[in-house]
Structures are given as C-alpha cells and as structure tokens.
BAGU-819678 format. One record per residue (C-alpha): residue in one letter; x, y, z. Coordinates in steps of 0.25 Angstrom, whole numbers, plus 5000, padded with zeros to 4 digits. Layout:
<nodes>
AXYZ/...
</nodes>
This chain:
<nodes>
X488848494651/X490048524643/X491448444645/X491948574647/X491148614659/X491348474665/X492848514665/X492648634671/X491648594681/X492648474684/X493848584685/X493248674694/X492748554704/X494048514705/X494548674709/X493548684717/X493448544724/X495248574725/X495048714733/X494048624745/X495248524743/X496348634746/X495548694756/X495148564764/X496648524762/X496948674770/X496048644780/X496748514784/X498148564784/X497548694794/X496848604803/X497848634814/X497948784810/X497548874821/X496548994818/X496348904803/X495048924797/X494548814787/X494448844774/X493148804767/X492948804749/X491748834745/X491148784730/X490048834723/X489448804709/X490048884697/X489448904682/X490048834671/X489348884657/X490348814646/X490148774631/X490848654629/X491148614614/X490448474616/X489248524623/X488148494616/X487048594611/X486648694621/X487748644631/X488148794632/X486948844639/X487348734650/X487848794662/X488748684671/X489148704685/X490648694691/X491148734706/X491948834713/X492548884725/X491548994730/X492349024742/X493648984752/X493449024762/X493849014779/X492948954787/X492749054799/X491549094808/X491849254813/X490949244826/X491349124831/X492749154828/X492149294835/X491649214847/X492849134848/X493949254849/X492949324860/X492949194868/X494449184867/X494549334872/X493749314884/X494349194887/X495749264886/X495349374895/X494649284906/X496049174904/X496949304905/X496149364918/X496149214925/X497649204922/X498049344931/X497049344941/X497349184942/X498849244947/X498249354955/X497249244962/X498549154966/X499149284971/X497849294981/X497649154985/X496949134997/X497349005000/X498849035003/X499549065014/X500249185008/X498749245003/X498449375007/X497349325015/X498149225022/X499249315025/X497949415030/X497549305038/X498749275042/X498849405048/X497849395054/X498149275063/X499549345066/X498749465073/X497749365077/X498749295084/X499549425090/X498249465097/X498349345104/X499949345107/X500249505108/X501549465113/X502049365105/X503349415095/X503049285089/X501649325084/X501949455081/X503149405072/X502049325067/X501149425064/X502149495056/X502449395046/X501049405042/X500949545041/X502149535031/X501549415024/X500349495021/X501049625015/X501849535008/X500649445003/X499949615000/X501249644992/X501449514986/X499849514978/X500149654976/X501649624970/X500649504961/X499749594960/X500749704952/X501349584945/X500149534938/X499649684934/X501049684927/X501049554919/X499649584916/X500249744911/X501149654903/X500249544898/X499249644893/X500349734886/X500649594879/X499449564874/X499049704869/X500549694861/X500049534857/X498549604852/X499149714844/X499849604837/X498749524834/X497849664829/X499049694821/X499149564814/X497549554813/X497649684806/X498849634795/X498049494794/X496949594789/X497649664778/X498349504773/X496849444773/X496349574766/X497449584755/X497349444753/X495949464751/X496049554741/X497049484733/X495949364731/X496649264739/X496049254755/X497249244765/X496349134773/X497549104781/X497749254785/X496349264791/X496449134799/X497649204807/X496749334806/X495649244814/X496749194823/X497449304827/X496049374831/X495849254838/X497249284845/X496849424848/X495549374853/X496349324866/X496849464868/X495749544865/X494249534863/X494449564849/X493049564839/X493449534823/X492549584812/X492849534797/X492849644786/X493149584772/X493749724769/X494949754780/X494749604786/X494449604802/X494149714812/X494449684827/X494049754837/X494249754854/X493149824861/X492649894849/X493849934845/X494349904831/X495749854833/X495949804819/X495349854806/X495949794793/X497449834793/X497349904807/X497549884821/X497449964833/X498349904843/X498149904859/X498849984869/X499149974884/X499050114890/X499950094903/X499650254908/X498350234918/X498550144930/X498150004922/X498449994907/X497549994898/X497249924884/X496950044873/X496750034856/X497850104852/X497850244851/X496350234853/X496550264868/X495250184869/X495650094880/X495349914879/X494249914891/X493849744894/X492549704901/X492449634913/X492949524904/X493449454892/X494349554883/X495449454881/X496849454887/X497049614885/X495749634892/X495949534902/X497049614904/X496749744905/X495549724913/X496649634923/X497349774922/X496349864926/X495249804934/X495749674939/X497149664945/X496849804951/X495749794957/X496449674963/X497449764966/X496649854973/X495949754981/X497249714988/X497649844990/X496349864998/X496749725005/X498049785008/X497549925014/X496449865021/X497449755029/X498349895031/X497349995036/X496649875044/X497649825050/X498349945053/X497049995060/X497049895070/X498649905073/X498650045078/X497750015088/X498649905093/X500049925102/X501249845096/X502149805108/X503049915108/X501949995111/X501550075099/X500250085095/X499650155081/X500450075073/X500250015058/X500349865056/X500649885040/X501250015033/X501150045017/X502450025011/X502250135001/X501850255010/X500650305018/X499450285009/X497850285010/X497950135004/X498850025007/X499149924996/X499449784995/X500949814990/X501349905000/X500949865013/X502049825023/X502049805039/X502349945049/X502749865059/X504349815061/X504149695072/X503249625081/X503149725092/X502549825082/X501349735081/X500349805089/X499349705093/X498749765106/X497649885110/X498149985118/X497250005128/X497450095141/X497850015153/X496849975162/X495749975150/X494749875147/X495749865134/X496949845144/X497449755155/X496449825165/X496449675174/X497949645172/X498249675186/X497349595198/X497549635213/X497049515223/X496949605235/X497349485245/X497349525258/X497149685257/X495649665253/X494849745244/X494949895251/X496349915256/X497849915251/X498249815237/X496549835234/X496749985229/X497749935219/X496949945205/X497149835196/X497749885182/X499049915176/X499550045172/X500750085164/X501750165173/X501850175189/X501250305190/X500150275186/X499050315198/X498150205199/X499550105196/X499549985202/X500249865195/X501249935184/X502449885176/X503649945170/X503049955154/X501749925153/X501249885139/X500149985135/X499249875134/X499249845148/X500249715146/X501349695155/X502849695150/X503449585144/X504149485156/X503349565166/X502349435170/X501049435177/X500249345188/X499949375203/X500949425211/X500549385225/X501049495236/X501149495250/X501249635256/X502049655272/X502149775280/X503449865280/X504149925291/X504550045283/X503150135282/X502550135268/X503150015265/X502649875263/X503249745257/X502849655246/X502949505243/X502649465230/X502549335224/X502549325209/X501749245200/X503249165197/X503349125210/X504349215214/X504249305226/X504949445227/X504849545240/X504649695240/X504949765253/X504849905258/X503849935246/X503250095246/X501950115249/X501750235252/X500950355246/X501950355235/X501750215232/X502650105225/X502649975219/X503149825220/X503749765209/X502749635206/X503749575196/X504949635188/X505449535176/X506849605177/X506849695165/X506249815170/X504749735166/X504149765180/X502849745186/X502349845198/X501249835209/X500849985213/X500849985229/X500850115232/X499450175229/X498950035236/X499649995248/X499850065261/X500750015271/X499749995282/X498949895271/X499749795278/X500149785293/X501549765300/X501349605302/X500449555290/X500749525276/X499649555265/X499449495252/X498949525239/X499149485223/X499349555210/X498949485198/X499449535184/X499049495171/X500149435162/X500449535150/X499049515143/X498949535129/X498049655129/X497149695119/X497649635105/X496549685097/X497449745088/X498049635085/X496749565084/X496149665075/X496949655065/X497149495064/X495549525062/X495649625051/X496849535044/X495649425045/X494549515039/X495549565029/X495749415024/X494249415018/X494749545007/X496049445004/X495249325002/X494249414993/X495349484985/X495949334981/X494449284979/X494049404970/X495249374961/X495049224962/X493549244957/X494249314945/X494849224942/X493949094942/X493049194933/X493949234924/X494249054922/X492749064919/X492849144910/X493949104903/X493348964903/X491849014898/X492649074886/X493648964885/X492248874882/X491648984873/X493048994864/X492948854863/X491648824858/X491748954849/X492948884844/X492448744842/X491148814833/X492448884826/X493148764821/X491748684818/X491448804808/X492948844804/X493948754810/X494648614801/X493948484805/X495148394798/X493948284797/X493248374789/X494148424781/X494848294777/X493248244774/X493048364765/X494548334759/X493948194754/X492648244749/X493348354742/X494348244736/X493148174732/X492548294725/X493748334718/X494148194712/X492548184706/X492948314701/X494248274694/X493148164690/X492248254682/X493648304674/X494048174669/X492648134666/X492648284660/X494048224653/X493448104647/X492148154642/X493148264633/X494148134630/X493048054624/X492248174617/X493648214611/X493848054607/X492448044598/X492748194592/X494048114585/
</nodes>
C-alpha cells in the first residue's frame, strides 16, 4: 500500500466517519421534535487504485480500500406509519361520536326528576291520583303542572336536540375548512420535497412535516398515503384521490338536501362513512344524517304517541263543567297527522277542563244506579212509599222520578253542598184532601216540617234538604203516596238514604295515568339506546386508543431518537474518527521520515 492511498483512505474515514457524527449530533438536538424521523448514515467500501512514487515494484496493480457514505437517509416504516394514522382516524371518529351523543345522553337522563320519563311518570301519578280525588282542585292543579312539565321536558330535548345538530353543522363545516387546509399544504410540501429532490439536496425536514401533517389529517379523515418518488405522495379518502403531486381536490358541504352532506369538490361524488370510524368529518356526517335524526325521530314518535294516547282516553272522560270530547294536549303548530316533541302544548285552560269521569246514563251499571235507598218503614213492601223506584234522574219530569235535585252532574253525582245520609220521615194525615204532612229529620241533626204537601194525581215533592243556594234535594211524592196511605189519627215512618256525591266512574282519568306509565318504557328506551351509544363508541375509541399506541410505540423503536443510543453511537463514532485522524498522522510520519532519508 502506497502512502498515498493511506492518506486518502485516512481522509475519507474521517469524511465519512464526520457525516455519522453530524447526523448523531441532529439526532440528539431533534429528540423532542414532534413528527422528527432519525436520520441514519450508511458506509460502504469504496476502491482506491493509486501509484504512489515510493511504491515499490508492482505497487500499482494494488488495489486499496477506503469508505463512503452510501446513503443518508430517514429512518421511517410506511405501514406502520400507515397502521398508525388509521388507528388515529377511528379513534377520532369514535372520540368525536362519544363527545355529542355524551351531551345528548345527559339531556335524556333517566335518573333525574326533570327526565322525560319522570316528568311521564310524574303524570302519570297526577292522573293516578285524580281518579281517586275527582273533585279535588288541588289535584287537578296538580296534575296540570306535570302535563306542562312534560311539554316542557318534549320541547326542551327537542330545543337540545336542534342545538347539537347546529354545532355539529358548524363543527363539521370547520373541520372540512381545517382539512382542505392540510390537503393544500400536503400538496405544496410535495412540490418543495420534489424540487429539492431534483436539486441533489433532500429537504428531509420537509418530509418529516409532510408525515406530520398527514398524521393531522388522519384525525379528520380516513386518509391512505402512497409514496411515488416522481410527484411525492398520493392521498386518497374513500378511493378518492384527494392529492396527487401539486394538486388537491378540496371537500365541500352541500347544505341543499334535508342533512348536509361531505362532497370532493366538484366531483359531486358525495363523502359516505361506514357504520364506523371515518375520522371527525365522518363521525360527523354520519352524526348528521343517521344518528341525531333518528333520535329526532324517536322522540317525535314519543311525543305523538303521549298526544294521540292521551288524547284518546280524554274525550271519553267529562271534565267538571260538563263537556265531554275534549283533548288533553294540542299541537302548537296546527292540526297535523304527527305531533312532534317541539310543538306540543296543553288544550286545556284550568282544573275544571280536566275530564276525569265516564259519562254513563243515569241509572246504568256505569252510573249511581244504588245512590238512592228507600227503607219502606212502616208502609211494607206492596203499598204507598214501596212503589218509589230507587235511582236518580236529572230533571223533575222525569216519569219514573223519584229523588231529583236541581243540577244533577251527568254522571249521577249530586251538586256541590248538596250532602247525602238518611233522612228519616214521618208521614200524618191532613185535613185538606190530597194533602199529607212531612217530618223530616236530617242526617245533621236538624229537623224541618212540611205541611199541606200535594199528593194528588198531579203529584209534588218535598224538599229533603236545600243548602241555601238554589243546590236542592227533592223526594217525588206524587206518583207514590195517596192520602188514604195513612189514616186521620196515625203517623207512618219511612227513611230515604242518599249516597254522598260519589266519584263516578274515573276510568278516564285512570286510563290515562295508565298509558303515561306504559309510555315511560319508550322514554327509558330512547335514553337507553342513546346511552348504549355512547358506552360503544368509548369502546371503541379505547380499542383504537390501544391499537394507536402500540403501532406507535413499534414507530419509535424503528424510527424514533432513543437519546441513549444516540449519545452511545456518538462515543463510538468519536472513537472511530480519532483512530482515523490516527492513520493520518501515522500516514504524516511514514512521509516525514521517508522525505528525511531522501536528504
């Protein structure tokens, strides 16, 4: 070996053995650097075929080796980087899901008092409740606060309902704007890579930030890279090319149809997600399109099914002013075939217009038909007071009339501050023909007379008790009593035992606190759909949380800066270059001491 080629394999060594140097040295100070790939120097053996002028005879056909830097180059794995940004989409798409229906789920929480299946229950109880106290104003007023309760629980989901479609409109109009961004800037990091490229000099830094802003994407869309050393990458979304070389095709939110929709530009082919993953945008749009509608549409059908039901079993049911056919709720925006949760509203303006009782005809198994008794005393079974029938009737011409009151309810009630009980009556002789006289002892204790009474062929009645505002209670005497049913020196006795105002037939009432309570069931299902939902879409978001993770972790261990290594690799390299520097000064020396003897 010549000096000469000990100098020059002792130069190159030293080149060589600087550029691992610089690149170690790179890789410490980018250790923190996000998306920073390592840099790695690659030697191989060069040929080095020198005649020197002290080489001896045939030296020249000696071939000596040196070293050179083959390749620099970034250290990167495409399909892990591939598995990563797929990871990271779904785990977007499933975080983004889990964040809106999350608000949606508090909105239908069925473990509050003001959840729509508590404010169903709640009703419910009211109407529960009022089939067991018809008459109570208290309970009525009562069961008016929930009815408004639970249209205001329907129209406050529906108002939450509208509120979380708009902020998901604006989100997803925000990240299409944030993605065409990132398309764009992928694009004009192509051309920079490219032209440097072509210039001889790599821009390695321009790639890392190429890597990272697809990674950034990747939380937005579902986006595939494919490297081509001519026009740099090619991204595509769905099998749609969204960046080739220099150009992008940028997104669009076409707002024309009933749900917006994601489209490729002018393409008019439209950005359609699976049943999951797709990143933000397509978390998004299938939010958009298929979720918070059809949640939409479920309370909707809650909402009309509470009306219609409800509604059913209130027309059949008298309120207390006596009208009957009425609706309990109304839709605010007009008649229509379908109610929704937004627009229904109570028909009714105050407690009396609750209608919580059957109208059944007087004297009906559905009425009072035992509210009056007669104890025929001492007129026995065949004669006199024993031809009195024992029902009420509304009116006093009625034919068959016996105990009647000024207003009868049409459910058989009596009047309000008209009271019932047995009236005891004794019954004398008059002087006058047709004419008997009554005793009357009342239920209060208090006794009044009435003398001279008609019973005649026309016929007449006594007045059993009158509670002095026009509230009275009759007994029909003329189609039952003769004025020979009692003689000119004895007294008879007889009682009339009326019923209290009963509270009738409340099934109306009770019907509807039943279908409140089987309405519940589609509430609690509604909130339990949407929370399944969402403890899906945390499991998914997890899954791929995991999966990112462990992709990445593989990414670092192939392409990542281990500062220990590095700063190990910086000693050996240290090492290697001062044995190098070696090889020169010996190489200096050996050309010293020849130059000496040539003297």
């Amino acid at each position: 070996m010549s000096v000469n080629s000990l100098f020059d394999i002792g130069s190159t060594s030293l080149r060589a053995v600087g550029e691992k140097i610089d690149a170690t040295s790179q890789n410490i100070a980018n250790a923190e650097s996000e998306g920073y790939r390592r840099r790695r120097v690659s030697l191989s053996s060069r040929s080095v075929a020198a005649t020197g002028l002290y080489a001896s005879n045939g030296a020249q056909d000696v071939t000596s080796s040196g070293v050179g830097v083959e390749q620099f180059e970034r250290v990167r794995d495409g399909m892990l980087v591939a598995a990563r940004n797929e990871a990271r989409s779904s785990e977007s798409a499933a975080r983004e899901e889990g964040r809106v229906l999350g608000v949606l789920e508090g909105a239908l929480a069925t473990d509050t008092d003001a959840g729509l299946s508590a404010s169903l229950q709640g009703l419910a109880d009211g109407f529960s409740n009022l089939a067991i106290n018809p008459d109570s104003q208290g309970v009525r007023e009562s069961v008016l606060g929930r009815a408004r309760q639970l249209t205001d629980t329907f129209g406050r989901l529906d108002q939450r309902l509208g509120e979380l479609t708009t902020n998901t409109e604006n989100a997803l109009a925000s990240n299409v704007e944030k993605a065409n961004g990132l398309l764009d800037k992928v694009a004009s990091l192509n051309e920079q890579i490219e032209n440097a490229r072509a210039g001889g000099s790599p821009d390695y830094a321009a790639e890392d930030q190429r890597d990272q802003t697809v990674k950034e994407l990747s939380k937005l869309l579902p986006v595939e890279a494919q490297e081509n050393r001519s026009d740099g990458y090619t991204l595509t979304v769905d099998g749609m090319t969204v960046v080739q070389g220099t150009e992008a095709t940028n997104l669009s939110v076409d707002q024309s149809g009933n749900t917006p929709a994601v489209e490729f530009g002018k393409t008019g082919v439209e950005f359609t997600p699976g049943a999951e993953g797709g990143g933000e945008i397509g978390a998004q749009a299938r939010l958009l399109n298929d979720t918070l509608p059809g949640v939409q549409s479920d309370l909707d059908a809650l909402a009309d099914d509470v009306v219609k039901e409800v509604n059913a079993a209130h027309r059949k049911g008298a309120d207390q002013n006596g009208d009957t056919g009425e609706n309990f709720f109304v839709d605010k925006s007009g008649p229509s075939s379908e109610n929704t949760a937004g627009n229904i509203d109570l028909n009714v303006d105050g407690p009396k217009d609750i209608a919580a009782v059957a109208t059944p005809a007087l004297g009906t198994l559905g009425g009072n038909e035992t509210a009056v008794t007669i104890g025929q005393g001492d007129f026995g079974d065949s004669s006199g007071a024993g031809n009195i029938e024992d029902r009420l009737t509304v009116g006093s011409d009625g034919s068959a009339s016996t105990v009647e009151v000024s207003s009868i309810s049409s459910d058989g009630n009596l009047p309000g501050g008209v009271e019932g009980g047995t009236f005891d009556i004794t019954v004398e002789d008059n002087a006058n023909t047709g004419e008997l006289d009554f005793t009357i002892d009342r239920p209060d204790g208090s006794t009044s007379a009435q003398t001279g009474v008609d019973v005649g062929s026309d016929g007449t009645t006594i007045t059993l008790e009158d509670d002095g505002s026009g509230n009275t209670l009759k007994l029909d005497v003329g189609t039952a009593f003769a004025d020979g049913d009692v003689g000119p020196t004895e007294t008879k006795e007889f009682s009339v035992t009326v019923d209290n105002s009963l509270p009738g037939n409340t099934g109306p009432a009770q019907n509807i606190a039943d279908v409140a309570s089987d309405l519940t069931t589609g509430a609690t299902d509604l909130a339990a759909g949407v929370g399944t939902q969402v403890q899906e879409a945390a499991a998914k978001e997890e899954a791929q949380a995991a999966v990112g993770e462990r992709v990445q972790a593989q990414i670092e261990d192939v392409s990542g800066v281990s500062v220990d290594q590095q700063l190990s690799s910086l000693i050996e390299q240290q090492q290697q270059f001062a044995a190098s520097a070696q090889v020169l000064t010996t190489a200096r020396e050996v050309s010293s001491t020849l130059l000496s003897i040539a003297r």
